[in-house]
C-alpha positions in Angstrom: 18.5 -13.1 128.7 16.2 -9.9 128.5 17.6 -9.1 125.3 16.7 -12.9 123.9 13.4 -12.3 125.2 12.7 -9.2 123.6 14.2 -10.5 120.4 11.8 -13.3 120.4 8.7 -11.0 121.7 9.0 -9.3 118.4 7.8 -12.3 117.0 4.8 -13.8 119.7 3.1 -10.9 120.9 0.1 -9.9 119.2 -0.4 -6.5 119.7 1.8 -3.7 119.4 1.9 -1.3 122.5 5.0 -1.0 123.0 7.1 -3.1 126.2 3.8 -4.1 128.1 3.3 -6.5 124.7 6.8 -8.4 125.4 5.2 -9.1 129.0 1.4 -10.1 127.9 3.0 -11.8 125.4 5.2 -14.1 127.8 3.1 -14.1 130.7 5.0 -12.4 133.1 4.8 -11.0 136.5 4.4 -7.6 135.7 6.6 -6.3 138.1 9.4 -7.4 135.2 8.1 -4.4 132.8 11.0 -2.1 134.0 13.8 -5.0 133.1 12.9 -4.6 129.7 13.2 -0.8 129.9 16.7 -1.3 131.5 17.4 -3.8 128.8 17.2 -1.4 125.8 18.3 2.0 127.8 21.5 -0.4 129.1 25.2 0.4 128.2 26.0 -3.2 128.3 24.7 -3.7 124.9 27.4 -2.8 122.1 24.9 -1.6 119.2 28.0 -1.8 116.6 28.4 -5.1 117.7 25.1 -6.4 117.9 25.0 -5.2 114.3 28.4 -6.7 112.9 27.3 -9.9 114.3 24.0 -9.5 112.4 25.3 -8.5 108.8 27.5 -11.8 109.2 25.1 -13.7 109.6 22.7 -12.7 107.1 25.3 -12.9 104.6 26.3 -15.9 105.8 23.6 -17.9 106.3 21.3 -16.5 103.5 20.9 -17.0 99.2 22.0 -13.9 98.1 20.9 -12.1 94.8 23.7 -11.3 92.4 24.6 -10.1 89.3 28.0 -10.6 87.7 28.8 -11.2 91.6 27.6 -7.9 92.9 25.2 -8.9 95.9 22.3 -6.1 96.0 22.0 -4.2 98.7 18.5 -1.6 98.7 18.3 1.4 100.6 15.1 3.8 101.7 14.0 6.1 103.7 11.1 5.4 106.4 9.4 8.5 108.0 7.8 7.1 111.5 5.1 9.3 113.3 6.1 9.9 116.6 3.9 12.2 119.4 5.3 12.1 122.0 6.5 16.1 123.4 9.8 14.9 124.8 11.5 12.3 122.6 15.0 13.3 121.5 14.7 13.6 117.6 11.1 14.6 116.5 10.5 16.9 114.0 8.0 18.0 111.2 8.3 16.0 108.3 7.3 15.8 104.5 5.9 13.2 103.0 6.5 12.9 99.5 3.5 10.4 98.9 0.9 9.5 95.9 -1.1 7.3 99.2 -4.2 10.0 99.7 -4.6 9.0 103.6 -0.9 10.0 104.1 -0.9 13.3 105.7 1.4 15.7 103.7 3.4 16.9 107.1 3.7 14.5 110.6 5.7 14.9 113.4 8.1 11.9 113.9 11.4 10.4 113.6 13.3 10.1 109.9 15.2 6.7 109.5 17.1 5.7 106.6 17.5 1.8 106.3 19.7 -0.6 104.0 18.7 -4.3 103.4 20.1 -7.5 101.5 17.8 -8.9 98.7 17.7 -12.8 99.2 16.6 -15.1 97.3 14.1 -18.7 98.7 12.8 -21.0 96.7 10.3 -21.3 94.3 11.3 -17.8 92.8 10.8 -15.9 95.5 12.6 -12.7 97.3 12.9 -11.1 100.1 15.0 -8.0 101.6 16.2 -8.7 105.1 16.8 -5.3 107.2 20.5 -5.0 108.3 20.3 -1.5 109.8 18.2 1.2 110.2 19.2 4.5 111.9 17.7 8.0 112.8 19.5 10.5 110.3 17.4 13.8 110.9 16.0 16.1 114.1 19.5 16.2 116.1 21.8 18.9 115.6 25.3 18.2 117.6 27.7 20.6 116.1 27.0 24.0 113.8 30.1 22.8 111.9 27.9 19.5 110.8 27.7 19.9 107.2 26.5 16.6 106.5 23.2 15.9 104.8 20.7 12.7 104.7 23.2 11.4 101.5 26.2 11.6 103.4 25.2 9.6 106.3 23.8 7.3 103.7 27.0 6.7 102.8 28.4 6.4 106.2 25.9 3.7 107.0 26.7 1.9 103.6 30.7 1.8 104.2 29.4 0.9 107.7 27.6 -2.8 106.4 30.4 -3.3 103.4 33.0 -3.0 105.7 31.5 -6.0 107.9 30.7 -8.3 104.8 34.5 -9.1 104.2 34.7 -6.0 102.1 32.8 -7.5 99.0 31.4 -5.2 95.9 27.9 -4.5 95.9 25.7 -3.0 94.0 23.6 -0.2 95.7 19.6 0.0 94.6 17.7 3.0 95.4 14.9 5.6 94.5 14.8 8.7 92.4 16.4 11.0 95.9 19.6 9.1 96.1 20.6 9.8 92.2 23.0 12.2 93.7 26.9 13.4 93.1 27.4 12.6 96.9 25.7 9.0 96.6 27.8 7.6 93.4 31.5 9.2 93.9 31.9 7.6 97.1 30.7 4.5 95.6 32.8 4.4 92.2 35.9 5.2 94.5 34.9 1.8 96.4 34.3 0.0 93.2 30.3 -0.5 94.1 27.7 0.5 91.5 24.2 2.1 91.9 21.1 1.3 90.3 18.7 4.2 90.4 15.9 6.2 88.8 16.1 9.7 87.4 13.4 12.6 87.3 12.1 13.3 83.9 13.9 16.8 83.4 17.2 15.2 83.5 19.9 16.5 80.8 23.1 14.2 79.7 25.5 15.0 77.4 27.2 13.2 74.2 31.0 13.1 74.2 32.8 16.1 72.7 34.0 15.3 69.1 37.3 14.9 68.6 39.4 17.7 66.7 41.7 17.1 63.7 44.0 19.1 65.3 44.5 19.8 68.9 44.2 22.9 70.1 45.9 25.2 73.4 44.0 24.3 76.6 42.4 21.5 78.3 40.9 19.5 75.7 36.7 20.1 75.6 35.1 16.5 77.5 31.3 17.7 76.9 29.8 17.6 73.3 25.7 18.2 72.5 23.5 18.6 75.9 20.4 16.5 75.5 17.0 16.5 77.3 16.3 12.7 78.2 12.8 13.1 77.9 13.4 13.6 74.3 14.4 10.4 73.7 10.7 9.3 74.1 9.6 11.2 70.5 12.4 8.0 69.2 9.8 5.9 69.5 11.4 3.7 66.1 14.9 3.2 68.0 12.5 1.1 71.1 13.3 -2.7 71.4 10.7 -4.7 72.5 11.0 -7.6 75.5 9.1 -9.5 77.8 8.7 -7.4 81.5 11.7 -8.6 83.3 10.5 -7.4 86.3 9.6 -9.6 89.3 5.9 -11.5 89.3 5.2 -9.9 86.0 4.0 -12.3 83.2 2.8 -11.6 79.9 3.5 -8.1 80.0 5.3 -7.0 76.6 7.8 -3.5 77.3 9.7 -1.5 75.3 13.3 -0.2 76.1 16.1 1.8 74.7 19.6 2.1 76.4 22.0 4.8 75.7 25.4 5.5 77.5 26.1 9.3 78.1 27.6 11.7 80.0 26.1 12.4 83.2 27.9 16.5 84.3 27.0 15.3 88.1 30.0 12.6 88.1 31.5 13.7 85.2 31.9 10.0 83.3 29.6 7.9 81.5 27.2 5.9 82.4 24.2 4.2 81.8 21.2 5.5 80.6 17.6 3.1 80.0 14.6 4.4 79.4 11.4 2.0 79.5 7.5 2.5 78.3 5.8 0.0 80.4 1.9 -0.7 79.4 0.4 -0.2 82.8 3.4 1.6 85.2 4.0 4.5 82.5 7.6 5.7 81.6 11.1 5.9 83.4 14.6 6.6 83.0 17.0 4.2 84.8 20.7 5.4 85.5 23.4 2.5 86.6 26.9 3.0 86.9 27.9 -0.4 86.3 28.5 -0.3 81.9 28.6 -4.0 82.0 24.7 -5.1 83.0 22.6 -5.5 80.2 19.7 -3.0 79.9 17.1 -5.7 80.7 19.0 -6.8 84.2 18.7 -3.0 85.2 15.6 -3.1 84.8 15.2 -6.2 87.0 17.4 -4.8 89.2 15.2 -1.6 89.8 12.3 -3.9 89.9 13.5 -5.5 92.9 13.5 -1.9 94.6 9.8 -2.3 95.8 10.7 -5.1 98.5 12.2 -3.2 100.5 8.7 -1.4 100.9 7.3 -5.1 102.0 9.7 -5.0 104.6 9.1 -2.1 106.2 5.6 -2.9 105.8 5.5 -5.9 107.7 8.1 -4.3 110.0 5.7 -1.9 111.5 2.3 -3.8 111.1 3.5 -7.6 111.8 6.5 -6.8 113.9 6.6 -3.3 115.6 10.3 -2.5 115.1 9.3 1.1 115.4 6.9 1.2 118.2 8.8 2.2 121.2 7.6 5.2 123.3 10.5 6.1 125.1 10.5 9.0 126.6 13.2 11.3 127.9 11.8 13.6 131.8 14.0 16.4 131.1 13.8 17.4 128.1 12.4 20.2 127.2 9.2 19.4 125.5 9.5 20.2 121.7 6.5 22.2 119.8 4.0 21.3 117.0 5.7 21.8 113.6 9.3 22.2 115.2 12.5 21.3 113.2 16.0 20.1 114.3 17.0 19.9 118.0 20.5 21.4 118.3 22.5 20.1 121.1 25.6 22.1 120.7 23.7 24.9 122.9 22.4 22.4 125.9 24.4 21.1 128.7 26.8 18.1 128.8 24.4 16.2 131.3 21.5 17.0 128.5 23.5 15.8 125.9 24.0 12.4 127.9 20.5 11.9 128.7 19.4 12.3 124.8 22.6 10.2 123.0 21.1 7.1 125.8 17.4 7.7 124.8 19.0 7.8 120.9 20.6 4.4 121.6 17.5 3.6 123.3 15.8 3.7 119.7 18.5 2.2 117.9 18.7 -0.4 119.8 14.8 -1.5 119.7 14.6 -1.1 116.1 18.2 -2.9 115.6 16.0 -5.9 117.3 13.1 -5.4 115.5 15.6 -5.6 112.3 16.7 -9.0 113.5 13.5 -10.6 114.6 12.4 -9.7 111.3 15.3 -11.2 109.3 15.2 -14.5 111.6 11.2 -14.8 110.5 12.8 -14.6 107.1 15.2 -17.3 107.6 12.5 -19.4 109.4 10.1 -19.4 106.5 12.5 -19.6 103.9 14.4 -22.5 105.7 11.8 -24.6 107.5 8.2 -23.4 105.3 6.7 -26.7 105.7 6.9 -27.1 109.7 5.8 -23.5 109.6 2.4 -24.0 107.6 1.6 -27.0 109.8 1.6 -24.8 112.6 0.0 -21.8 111.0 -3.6 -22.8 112.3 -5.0 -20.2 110.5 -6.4 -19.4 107.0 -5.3 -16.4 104.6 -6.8 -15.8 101.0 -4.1 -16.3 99.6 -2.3 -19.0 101.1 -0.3 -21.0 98.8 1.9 -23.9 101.1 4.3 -25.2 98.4 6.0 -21.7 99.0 7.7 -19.6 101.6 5.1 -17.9 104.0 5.4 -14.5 105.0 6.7 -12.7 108.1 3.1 -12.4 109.5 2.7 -16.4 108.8 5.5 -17.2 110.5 5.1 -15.0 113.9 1.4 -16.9 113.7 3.3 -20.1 114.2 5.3 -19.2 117.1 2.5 -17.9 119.0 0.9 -20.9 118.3 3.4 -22.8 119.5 4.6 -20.7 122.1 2.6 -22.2 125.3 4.0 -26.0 124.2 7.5 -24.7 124.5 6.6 -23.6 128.5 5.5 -26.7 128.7 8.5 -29.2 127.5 11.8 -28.2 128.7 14.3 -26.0 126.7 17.6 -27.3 125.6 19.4 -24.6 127.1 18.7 -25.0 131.4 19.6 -21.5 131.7 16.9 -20.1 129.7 14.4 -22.8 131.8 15.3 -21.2 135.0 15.3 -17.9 134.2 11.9 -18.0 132.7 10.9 -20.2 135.3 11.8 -17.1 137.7 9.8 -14.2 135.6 6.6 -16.1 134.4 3.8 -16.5 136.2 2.5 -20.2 134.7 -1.1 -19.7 136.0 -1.8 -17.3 133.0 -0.5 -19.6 130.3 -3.0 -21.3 128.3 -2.0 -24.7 128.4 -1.6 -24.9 132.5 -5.1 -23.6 132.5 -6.5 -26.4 130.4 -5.0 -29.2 131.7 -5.8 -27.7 135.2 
């Protein structure tokens, strides 16, 4: 019941400090402020589980986005700024940013997160978190070779294997254009979508002889800078912008399949001059997509950025302070954490304060997902109890995450006052609120 409770005080509360929101939020004796604590340090709930159940779900329940039956699946990083001196994880990172009030180095926790682009109607999108984890700051073992694109990968098998094993096509930035990313994925039969960096080389395939000669037969031919391929300006086709919400807008492409020395094997090379967002060189894996679906494909990138937007400023999946008493409190500017040289009773304390993290943002992930669902399944009850005004607003189509937690909160005090369908829930919130601070019981008192 705590955990329902949280999940849902994602959603109601207003502010966003921390646990003492869930119990404004609810109106509840305070003295309940260490359940939820218990709740989200607590054994009792099986994060792998919690998670399978979740990726069902989504895929079950939601209109996914395919092409040539590949669902996509889009991956980031999110670098959270954290303070606090003794939280398990916390380490100086860089932030690789063109937003001039980002600072350049913070102290915090480094996530890496995977969604499922959806589709509602009225053309719109949206990427639903499945699962975001902290990949950096810990060090358990010296003989931990891993790095951030191998856990990637880890967490990726992780959500394929729950969705009934289907292939998926995996979009992500510039940073994941790696060896480690895309052999793991060929051998799976998935397929990545993915930009490269401008001083990227490719090669054509090696000519073949008349006659064969002794030895291994030569695979690469003529190495080529990509950027070159921009002086080719007579071998550019020009389309409408495929890319989502853009009308009008006139672009120029050219594809060419090459070998990429990383992988070894072809792929698929498109290079697009758009008027306004400059130049850039796509890579897929999958030969089969046309060149103008991988650009929509990589156009579809940016939303997981919405999600983590309204993640951390509608939601507050990441605002737990948590803190662990004996740890030794870390310095300003300190790197990894490495637990291989602490005690088995430290080591304890900081895997239950990791799961501690993993478990608030798993149902912050949720909360966020089921906003999704509720305003792309139910946008008209949701408008009518918006009670608000935005800008923007447009009510013939699915509201936003924001919109939606504005309904519930607005409707929040006249579900205290009918009774639930379930009569558990009734009694145990009848046991943990204190009715003289809700709203409604004021008024009509």
């Amino acid at each position: 019941m705590w955990m329902l409770l949280a999940l849902v005080g994602f959603s109601i509360r207003s502010e966003l400090l921390g646990v003492t929101s869930f119990v404004r939020a609810y109106f509840l004796i305070p003295e309940k402020y260490t359940c939820f604590l218990r709740m989200f340090h607590s054994s009792a709930i099986d994060l792998q589980k919690l998670t399978d159940l979740w990726v069902r779900f989504v895929f079950k329940r939601f209109s996914l986005v395919t092409f040539n039956g590949y669902p996509l699946l889009i991956t980031d990083g999110l670098k959270v700024p954290k303070e606090g001196k003794k939280m398990p994880g916390v380490k100086s990172l860089h932030q690789e940013s063109d937003d001039n009030s980002k600072h350049a180095f913070i102290m915090g926790h480094s996530f890496q997160a995977i969604g499922l682009l959806v589709s509602a109607p009225m053309k719109q999108f949206f990427c639903v978190p499945l699962i975001s984890r902290i990949h950096e700051g810990l060090v358990w073992s010296n003989r931990d070779k891993r790095t951030l694109l191998d856990k990637l990968v880890e967490l990726f098998s992780q959500i394929v294997d729950i969705s009934m094993e289907c292939k998926t096509i995996l979009v992500a930035d510039a940073y994941y254009a790696s060896r480690k990313i895309i052999i793991p994925l060929l051998l799976a039969q998935h397929h990545l979508v993915t930009r490269l960096r401008s001083n990227s080389v490719a090669y054509y395939p090696a000519p073949i002889p008349e006659k064969r000669k002794r030895g291994r037969p030569k695979l690469y031919g003529k190495k080529i800078q990509l950027k070159n391929y921009w002086k080719r300006a007579k071998e550019f086709c020009s389309a409408p912008s495929p890319v989502y919400g853009e009308e009008k807008i006139q672009i120029e492409y050219l594809v060419r399949d090459l070998l990429w020395r990383p992988i070894g094997k072809v792929v698929r090379f498109v290079f697009v001059k758009h008027p306004t967002r400059g130049r850039m060189i796509l890579l897929t894996t999958f030969m089969d997509l046309d060149p103008l679906d991988v650009i929509r494909i990589y156009g579809y990138r940016f939303k997981i950025e919405v999600s983590f937007k309204q993640a951390l400023r509608t939601l507050g999946a990441y605002g737990y302070h948590f803190w662990m008493k004996m740890m030794t409190p870390i310095k300003r500017k300190s790197g990894n954490q490495y637990m291989h040289k602490k005690s088995e009773d430290y080591r304890y304390q900081v895997k239950r304060k990791i799961a501690a993290y993993h478990c608030y943002v798993q149902l912050g992930c949720i909360a966020q997902g089921i906003l999704q669902y509720l305003a792309v399944s139910f946008h008209d009850k949701v408008w009518l109890h918006f009670n608000s005004w935005l800008r923007t607003m447009k009510c013939d189509r699915a509201p936003s995450e924001m919109v939606v937690a504005y309904a519930l909160r607005n409707t929040f005090p006249e579900f205290l006052l009918t009774k639930p369908d379930d009569p558990n829930l009734e009694k145990f919130m009848a046991e943990n609120i204190d009715l003289s601070r809700v709203p409604g019981l004021k008024l009509s008192a």
